[in-house]
C-alpha positions as CSV (number, residue, x, y, z in Angstrom):
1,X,18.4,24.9,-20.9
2,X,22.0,23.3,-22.1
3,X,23.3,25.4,-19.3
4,X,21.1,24.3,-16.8
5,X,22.0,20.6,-17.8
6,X,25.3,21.0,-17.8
7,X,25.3,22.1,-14.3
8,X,23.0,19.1,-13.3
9,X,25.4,17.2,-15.3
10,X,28.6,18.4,-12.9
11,X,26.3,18.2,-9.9
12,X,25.9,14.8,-10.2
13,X,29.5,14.0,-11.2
14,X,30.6,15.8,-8.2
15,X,28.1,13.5,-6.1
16,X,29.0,10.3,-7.4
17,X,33.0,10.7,-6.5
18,X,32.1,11.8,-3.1
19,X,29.8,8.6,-2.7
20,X,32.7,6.6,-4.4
21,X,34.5,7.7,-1.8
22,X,32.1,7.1,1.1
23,X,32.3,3.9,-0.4
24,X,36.3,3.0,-0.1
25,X,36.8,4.6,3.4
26,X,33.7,2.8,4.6
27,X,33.5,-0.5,3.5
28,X,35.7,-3.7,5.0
29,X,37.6,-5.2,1.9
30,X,36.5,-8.5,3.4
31,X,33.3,-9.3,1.9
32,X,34.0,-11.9,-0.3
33,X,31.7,-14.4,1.8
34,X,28.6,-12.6,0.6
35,X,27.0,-14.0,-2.9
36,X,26.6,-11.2,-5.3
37,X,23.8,-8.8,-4.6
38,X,23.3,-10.1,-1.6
39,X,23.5,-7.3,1.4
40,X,27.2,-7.6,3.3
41,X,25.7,-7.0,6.7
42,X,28.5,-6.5,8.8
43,X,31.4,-5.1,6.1
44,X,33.1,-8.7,6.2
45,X,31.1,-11.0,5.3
46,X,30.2,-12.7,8.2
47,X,26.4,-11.6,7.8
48,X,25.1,-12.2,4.7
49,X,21.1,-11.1,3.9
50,X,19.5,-10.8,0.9
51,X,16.7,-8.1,-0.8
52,X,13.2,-8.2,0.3
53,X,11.4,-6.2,-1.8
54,X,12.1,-4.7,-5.2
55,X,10.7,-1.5,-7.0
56,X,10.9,-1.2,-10.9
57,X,10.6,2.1,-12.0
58,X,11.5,4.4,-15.5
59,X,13.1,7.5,-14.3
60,X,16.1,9.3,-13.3
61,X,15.3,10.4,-9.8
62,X,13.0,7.9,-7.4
63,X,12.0,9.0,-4.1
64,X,10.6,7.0,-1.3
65,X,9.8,7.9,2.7
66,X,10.7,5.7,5.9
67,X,8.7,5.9,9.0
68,X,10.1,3.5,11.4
69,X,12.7,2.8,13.5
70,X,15.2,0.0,12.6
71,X,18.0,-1.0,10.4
72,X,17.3,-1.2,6.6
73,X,19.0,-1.4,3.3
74,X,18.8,0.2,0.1
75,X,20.6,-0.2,-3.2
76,X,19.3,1.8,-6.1
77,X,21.6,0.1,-8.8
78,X,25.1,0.1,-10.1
79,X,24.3,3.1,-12.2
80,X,22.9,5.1,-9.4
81,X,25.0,8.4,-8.2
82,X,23.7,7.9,-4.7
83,X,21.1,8.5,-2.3
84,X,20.4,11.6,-0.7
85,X,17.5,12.9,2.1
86,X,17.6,16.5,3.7
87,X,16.1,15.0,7.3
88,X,17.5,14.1,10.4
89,X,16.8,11.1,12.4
90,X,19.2,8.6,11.3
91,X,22.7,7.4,9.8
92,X,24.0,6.0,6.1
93,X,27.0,3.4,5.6
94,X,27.8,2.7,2.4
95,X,28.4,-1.2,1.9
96,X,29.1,-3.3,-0.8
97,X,27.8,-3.9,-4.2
98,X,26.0,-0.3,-4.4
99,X,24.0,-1.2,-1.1
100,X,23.4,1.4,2.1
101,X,23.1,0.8,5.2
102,X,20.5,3.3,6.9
103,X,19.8,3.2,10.7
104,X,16.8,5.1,11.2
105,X,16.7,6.4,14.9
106,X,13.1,7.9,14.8
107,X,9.7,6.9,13.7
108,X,9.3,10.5,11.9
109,X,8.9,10.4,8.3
110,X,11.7,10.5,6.4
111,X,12.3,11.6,2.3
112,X,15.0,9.5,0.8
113,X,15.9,10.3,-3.2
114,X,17.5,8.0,-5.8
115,X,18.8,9.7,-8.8
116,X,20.8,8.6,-12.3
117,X,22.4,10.1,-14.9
118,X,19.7,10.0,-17.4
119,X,16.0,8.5,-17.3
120,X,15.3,4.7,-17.7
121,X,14.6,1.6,-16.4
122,X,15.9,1.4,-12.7
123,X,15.7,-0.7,-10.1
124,X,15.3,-0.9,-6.3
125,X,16.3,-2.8,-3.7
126,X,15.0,-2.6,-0.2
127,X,15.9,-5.2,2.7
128,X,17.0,-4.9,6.8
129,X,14.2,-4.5,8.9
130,X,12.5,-2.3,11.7
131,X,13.7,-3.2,15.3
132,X,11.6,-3.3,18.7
133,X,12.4,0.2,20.6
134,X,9.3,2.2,21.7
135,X,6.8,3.4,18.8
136,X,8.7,1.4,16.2
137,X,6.0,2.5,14.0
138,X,4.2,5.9,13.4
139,X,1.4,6.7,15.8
140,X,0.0,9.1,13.0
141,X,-3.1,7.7,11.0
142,X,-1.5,9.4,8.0
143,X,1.9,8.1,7.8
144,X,3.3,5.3,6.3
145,X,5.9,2.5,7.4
146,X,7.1,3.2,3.6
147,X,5.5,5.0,1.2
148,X,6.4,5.7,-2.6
149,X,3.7,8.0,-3.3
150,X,7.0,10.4,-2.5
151,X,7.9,13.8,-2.7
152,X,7.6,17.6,-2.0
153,X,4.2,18.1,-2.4
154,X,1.3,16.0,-3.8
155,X,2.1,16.4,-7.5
156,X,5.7,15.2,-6.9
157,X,4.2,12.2,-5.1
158,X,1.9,11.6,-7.7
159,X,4.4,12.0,-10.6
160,X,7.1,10.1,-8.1
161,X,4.8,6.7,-8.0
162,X,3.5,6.9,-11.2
163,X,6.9,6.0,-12.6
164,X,6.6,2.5,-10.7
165,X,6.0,0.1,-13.2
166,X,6.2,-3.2,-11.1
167,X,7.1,-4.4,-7.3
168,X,7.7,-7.8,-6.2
169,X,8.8,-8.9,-2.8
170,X,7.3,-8.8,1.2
171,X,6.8,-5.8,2.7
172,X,5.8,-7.5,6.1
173,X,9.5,-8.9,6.2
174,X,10.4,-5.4,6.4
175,X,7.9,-4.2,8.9
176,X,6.9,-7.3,10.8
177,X,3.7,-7.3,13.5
178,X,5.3,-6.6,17.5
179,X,3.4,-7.3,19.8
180,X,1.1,-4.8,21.5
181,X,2.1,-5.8,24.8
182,X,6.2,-4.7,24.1
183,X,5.0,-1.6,21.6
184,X,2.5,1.2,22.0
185,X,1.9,0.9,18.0
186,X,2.9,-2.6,17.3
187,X,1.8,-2.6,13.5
188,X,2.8,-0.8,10.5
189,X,0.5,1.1,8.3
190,X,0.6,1.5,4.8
191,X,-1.1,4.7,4.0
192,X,-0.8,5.6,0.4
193,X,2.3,3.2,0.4
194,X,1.9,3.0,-3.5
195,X,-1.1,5.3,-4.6
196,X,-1.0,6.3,-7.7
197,X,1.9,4.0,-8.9
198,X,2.1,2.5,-12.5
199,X,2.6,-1.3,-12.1
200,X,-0.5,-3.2,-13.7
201,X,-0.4,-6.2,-10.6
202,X,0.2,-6.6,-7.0
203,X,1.9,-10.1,-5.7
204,X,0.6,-12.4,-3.2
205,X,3.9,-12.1,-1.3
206,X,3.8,-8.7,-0.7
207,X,1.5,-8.8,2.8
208,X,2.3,-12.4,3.7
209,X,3.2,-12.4,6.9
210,X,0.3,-10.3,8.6
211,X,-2.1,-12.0,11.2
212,X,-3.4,-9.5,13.0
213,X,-5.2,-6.5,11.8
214,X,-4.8,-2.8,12.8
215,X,-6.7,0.2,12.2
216,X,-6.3,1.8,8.8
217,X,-3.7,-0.2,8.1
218,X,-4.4,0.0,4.4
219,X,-6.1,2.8,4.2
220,X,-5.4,4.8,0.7
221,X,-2.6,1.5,0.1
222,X,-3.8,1.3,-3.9
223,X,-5.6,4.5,-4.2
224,X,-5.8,5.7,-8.1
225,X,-3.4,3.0,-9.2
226,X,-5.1,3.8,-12.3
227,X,-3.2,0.6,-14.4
228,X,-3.3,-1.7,-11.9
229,X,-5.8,-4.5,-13.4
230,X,-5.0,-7.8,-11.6
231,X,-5.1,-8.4,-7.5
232,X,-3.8,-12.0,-6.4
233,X,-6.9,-13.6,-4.1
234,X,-3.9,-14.1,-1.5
235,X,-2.9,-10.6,-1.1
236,X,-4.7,-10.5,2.2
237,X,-4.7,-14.3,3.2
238,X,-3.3,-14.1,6.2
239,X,-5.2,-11.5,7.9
240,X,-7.8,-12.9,10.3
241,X,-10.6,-11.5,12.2
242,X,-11.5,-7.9,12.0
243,X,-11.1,-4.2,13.0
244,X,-12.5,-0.8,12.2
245,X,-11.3,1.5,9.0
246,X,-9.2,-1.7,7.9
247,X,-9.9,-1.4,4.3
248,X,-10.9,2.4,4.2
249,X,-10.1,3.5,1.0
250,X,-7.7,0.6,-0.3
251,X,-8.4,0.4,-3.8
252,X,-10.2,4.1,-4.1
253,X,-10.3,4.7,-7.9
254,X,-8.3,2.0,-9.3
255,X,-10.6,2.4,-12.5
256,X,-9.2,0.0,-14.6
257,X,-9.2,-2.8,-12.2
258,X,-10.6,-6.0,-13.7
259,X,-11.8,-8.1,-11.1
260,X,-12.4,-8.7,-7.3
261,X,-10.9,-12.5,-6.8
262,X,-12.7,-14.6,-5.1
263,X,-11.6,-15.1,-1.5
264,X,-9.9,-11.4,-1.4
265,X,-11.1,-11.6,2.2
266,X,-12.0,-14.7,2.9
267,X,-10.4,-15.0,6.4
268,X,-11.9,-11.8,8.0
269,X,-14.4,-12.4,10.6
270,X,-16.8,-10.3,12.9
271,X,-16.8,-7.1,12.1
272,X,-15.7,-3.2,12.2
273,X,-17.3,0.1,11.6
274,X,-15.8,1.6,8.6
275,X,-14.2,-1.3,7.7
276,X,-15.2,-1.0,4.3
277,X,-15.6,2.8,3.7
278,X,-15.2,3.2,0.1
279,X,-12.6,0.1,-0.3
280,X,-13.7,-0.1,-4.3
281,X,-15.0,3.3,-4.7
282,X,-15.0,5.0,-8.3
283,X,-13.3,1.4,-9.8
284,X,-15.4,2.2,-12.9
285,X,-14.6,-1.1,-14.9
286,X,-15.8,-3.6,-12.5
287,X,-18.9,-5.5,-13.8
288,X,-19.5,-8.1,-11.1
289,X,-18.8,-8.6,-6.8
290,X,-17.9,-11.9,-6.0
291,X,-21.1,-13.4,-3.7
292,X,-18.7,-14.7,-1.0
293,X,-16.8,-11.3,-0.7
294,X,-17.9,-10.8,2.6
295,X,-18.6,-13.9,3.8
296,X,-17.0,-14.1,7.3
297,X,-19.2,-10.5,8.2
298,X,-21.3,-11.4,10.5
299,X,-22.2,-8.2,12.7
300,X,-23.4,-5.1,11.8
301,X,-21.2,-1.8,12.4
302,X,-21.6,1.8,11.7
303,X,-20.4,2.7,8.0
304,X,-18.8,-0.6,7.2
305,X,-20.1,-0.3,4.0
306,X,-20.5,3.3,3.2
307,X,-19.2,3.8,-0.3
308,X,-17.8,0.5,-0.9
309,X,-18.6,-0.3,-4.3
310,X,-19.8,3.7,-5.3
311,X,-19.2,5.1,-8.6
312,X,-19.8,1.5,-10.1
313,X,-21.4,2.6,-13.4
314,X,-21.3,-0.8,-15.7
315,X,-22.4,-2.9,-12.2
316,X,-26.0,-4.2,-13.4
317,X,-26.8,-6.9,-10.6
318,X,-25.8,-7.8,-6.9
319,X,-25.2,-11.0,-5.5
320,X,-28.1,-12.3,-3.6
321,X,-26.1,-13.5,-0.7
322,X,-23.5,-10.6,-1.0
323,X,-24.8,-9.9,2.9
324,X,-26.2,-13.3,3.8
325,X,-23.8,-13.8,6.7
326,X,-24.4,-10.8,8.5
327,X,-27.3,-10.9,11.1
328,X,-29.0,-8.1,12.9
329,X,-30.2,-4.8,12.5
330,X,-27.9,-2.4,10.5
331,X,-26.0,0.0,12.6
332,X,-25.6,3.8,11.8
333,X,-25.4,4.5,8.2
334,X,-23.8,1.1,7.3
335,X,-25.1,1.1,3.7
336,X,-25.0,4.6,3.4
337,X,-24.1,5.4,-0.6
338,X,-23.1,1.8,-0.8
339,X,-24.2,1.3,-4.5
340,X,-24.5,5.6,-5.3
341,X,-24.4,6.2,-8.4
342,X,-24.2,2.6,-9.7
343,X,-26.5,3.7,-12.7
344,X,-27.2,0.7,-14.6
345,X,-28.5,-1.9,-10.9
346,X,-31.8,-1.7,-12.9
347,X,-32.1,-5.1,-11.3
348,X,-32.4,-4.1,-7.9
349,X,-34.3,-1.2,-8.0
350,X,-37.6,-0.9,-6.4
351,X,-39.0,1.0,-8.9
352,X,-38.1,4.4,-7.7
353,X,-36.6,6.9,-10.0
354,X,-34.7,9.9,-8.0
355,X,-33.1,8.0,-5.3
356,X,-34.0,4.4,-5.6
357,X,-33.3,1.5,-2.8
358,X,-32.4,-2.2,-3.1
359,X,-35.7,-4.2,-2.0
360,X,-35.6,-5.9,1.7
361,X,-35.6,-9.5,0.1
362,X,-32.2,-8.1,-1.3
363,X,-31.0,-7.7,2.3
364,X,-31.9,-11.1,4.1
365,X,-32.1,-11.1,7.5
366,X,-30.1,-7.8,8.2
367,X,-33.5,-5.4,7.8
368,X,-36.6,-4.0,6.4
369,X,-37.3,-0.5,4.5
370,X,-35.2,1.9,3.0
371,X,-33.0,2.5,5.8
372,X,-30.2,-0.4,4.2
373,X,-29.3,0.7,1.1
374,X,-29.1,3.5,-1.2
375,X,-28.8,3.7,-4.9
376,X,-28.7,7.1,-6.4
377,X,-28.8,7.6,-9.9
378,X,-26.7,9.9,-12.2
């Protein structure tokens, strides 16, 4: 074992002088025009930008995958020995001020790794942002814009975001909306962009700039952030209107998640088939659904709610207009499992025991009979 670490300890040595060195035959001496952390663009300081979104972690190597064109900036900290990735596809220039400068040529995923001498609190800078060339972003359902569930297989990923213990900062400065008619996949996804990372919160900021909604565009996004207790109402503000598989997934087994806030999706309108597939599933410590949660829904759609709020097991009452908007007959299997296994809806049951359903009254003007929803108990 001392042998072992001794040879990581020369490994990294070795690494940091050759950065060090990347470092003094790439970098302009003239960048005395750019504040202090800020990102020294062009090497002189005539182009001055600064971080757009941060990661905190504990850890001595961090991991994080790119999959987009454009030019973007990293700077893992002062104490960092570098920043390493075994793919092709692009370029790094070492700036100022520990940043990197890394021109990513493809939309294929790419695995970029931080790494420190020894394990504690690091941070993470990100800025730069991806360019309009043709499929700026990944066609692939399952690949993210950036992603820091991270790693060689899923138990690196897990273990890589599980080290996160806060982010701050926009992501949709990073990866900003093109327009469909100059891009054949104009928006970013953010497939399992921080699933099973450690931070306890998620800021307002971090989706700000999104209008326009794309399909799964947050699918898996939160998925078993097992400490995250507290989502800001404003996290999806912006978005307006609606699209299939939009929320499929997001906060999948976020079990010690707090509350829903009000408003979460207050400007979503219309509607799309799995739009809600499993969105809350298995968040066992929510008690209560705000009533105006779905409030701009106002057409059925297969499976938009299939799963949502499943695996529920303190839940003891729905809201009486939860559905009220939403007019018509219920497509294909919308409220399929939509309340399985929320054990204690005693409330809403019809008096059933095996496989109970919520009463029509329950349902408003979207149907009749026990083809709407289904509770199962445990």
């Amino acid at each position: 074992r001392e042998k072992m670490a001794l040879q990581k300890y020369f490994y990294r040595i070795i690494r940091r002088a050759i950065f060090a060195l990347v470092v003094v035959f790439s970098v302009n001496s003239a960048f005395a025009a750019c504040s202090s952390g800020q990102i020294d663009v062009n090497g002189n300081g005539t182009v001055c930008e600064n971080a757009k979104f941060t990661v905190s972690a504990y850890t001595d190597v961090f991991s994080f995958s790119l999959a987009a064109k454009g030019e973007f900036y990293v700077n893992c900290g002062d104490d960092a020995l570098g920043i390493d990735s075994i793919d092709s596809g692009y370029t790094m220039e070492a700036l100022n001020d520990g940043w990197v400068k890394i021109n990513s040529s493809t939309s294929d995923a790419k695995l970029f790794t931080c790494d420190w001498m020894s394990v504690g609190n690091q941070t993470i800078q990100f800025g730069g942002s991806a360019t309009i060339t043709t499929t700026t972003y990944s066609s692939t359902r399952s690949v993210a814009a950036i992603s820091f569930y991270a790693g060689a297989d899923d138990a690196a990923k897990a273990a890589n975001a599980a080290t996160i213990s806060s982010v701050s900062g926009n992501l949709s400065s990073m990866f900003p909306y093109i327009p469909a008619n100059s891009q054949t996949n104009s928006q970013p996804k953010f497939y399992e962009t921080f699933r099973n990372a450690g931070m306890t919160s998620v800021p307002a900021t971090l989706f700000a700039s999104y209008t326009t909604p794309s399909k799964f565009m947050f699918e898996g996004t939160f998925r078993d952030c097992t400490s995250l207790t507290t989502i800001h109402a404003g996290l999806f503000s912006g978005i307006t209107g609606s699209v299939s598989t939009l929320f499929y997934q997001t906060f999948r087994g976020c079990t010690n998640l707090e509350e829903i806030p009000t408003g979460l999706f207050a400007n979503l309108s219309g509607a799309g088939s799995y739009m809600f597939y499993q969105t809350f599933r298995g968040c066992t410590s929510l008690v209560s659904i705000p009533e105006n949660l779905f409030s701009g829904i106002t057409a059925p759609a297969q499976f938009m709610f299939n799963g949502t709020f499943q695996g529920w097991w303190n839940l003891k009452s729905i809201p009486a207009g939860l559905f009220a908007n939403v007019s018509g007959v219920p497509a294909e299997s919308m409220f399929n499992a939509t309340f399985y296994y929320c054990s204690k809806l005693a409330s809403v049951t019809n008096g059933q025991t095996s496989t109970p359903y919520v009463p029509a009254s329950f349902l408003s003007n979207i149907g009749t009979g026990d083809a709407a929803i289904q509770v199962k108990n445990m």
